[in-house]
C-alpha positions as CSV (number, residue, x, y, z in Angstrom):
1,X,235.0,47.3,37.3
2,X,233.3,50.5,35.7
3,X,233.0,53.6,38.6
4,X,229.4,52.8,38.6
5,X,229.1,49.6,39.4
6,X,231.7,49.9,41.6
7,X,230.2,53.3,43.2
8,X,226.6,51.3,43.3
9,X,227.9,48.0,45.1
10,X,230.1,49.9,47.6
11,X,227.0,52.2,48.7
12,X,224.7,49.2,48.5
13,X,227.2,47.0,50.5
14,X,228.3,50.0,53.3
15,X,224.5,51.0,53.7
16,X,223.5,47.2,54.8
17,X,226.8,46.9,57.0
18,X,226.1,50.4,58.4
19,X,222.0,49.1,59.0
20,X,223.2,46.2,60.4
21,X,225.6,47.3,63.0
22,X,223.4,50.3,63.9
23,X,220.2,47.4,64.8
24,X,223.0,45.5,66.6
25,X,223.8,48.7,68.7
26,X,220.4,49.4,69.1
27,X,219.2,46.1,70.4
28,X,222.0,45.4,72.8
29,X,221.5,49.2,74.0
30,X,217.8,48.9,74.9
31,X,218.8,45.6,77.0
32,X,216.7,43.3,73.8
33,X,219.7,40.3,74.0
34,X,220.1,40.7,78.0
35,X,222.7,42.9,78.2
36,X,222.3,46.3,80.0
37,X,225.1,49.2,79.6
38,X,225.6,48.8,75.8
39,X,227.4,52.0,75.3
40,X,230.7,50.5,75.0
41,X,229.7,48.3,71.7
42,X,227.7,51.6,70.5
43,X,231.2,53.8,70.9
44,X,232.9,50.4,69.0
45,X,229.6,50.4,66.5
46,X,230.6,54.2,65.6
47,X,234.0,54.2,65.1
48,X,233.6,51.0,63.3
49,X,230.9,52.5,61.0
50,X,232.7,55.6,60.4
51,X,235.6,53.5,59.5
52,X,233.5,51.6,56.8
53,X,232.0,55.2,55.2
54,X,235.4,56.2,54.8
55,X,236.6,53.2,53.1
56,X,233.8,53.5,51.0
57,X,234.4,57.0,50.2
58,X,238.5,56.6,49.6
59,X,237.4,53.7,47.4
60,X,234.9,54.8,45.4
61,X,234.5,58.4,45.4
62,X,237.9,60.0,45.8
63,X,239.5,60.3,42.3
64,X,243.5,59.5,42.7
């Protein structure tokens, strides 16, 4: 694929997982699914974010 369309679908695709991941968090946080103490799955929901932005970023943005 050309760097754009690959820069374009990466950003596209990490930005919805990022969203996604960051309602999750936020619903089980504020007790929304009946779980109370949700900090644990918001450390996992970091880490696992930050994970994706950097895979994203060694992907598509980093020239090798």
């Amino acid at each position: 694929m050309s760097y754009g369309v690959k820069f374009i679908m990466g950003l596209i695709g990490t930005g919805l997982f990022v969203t996604f991941i960051g309602g999750l968090s936020h619903s089980i946080s504020t007790g929304f699914a009946g779980f109370s103490g949700g900090a644990p799955f918001m450390i996992i929901a970091i880490v696992i974010c930050g994970a994706a932005i950097y895979d994203f970023y060694d992907t598509c943005i980093r020239k090798k």
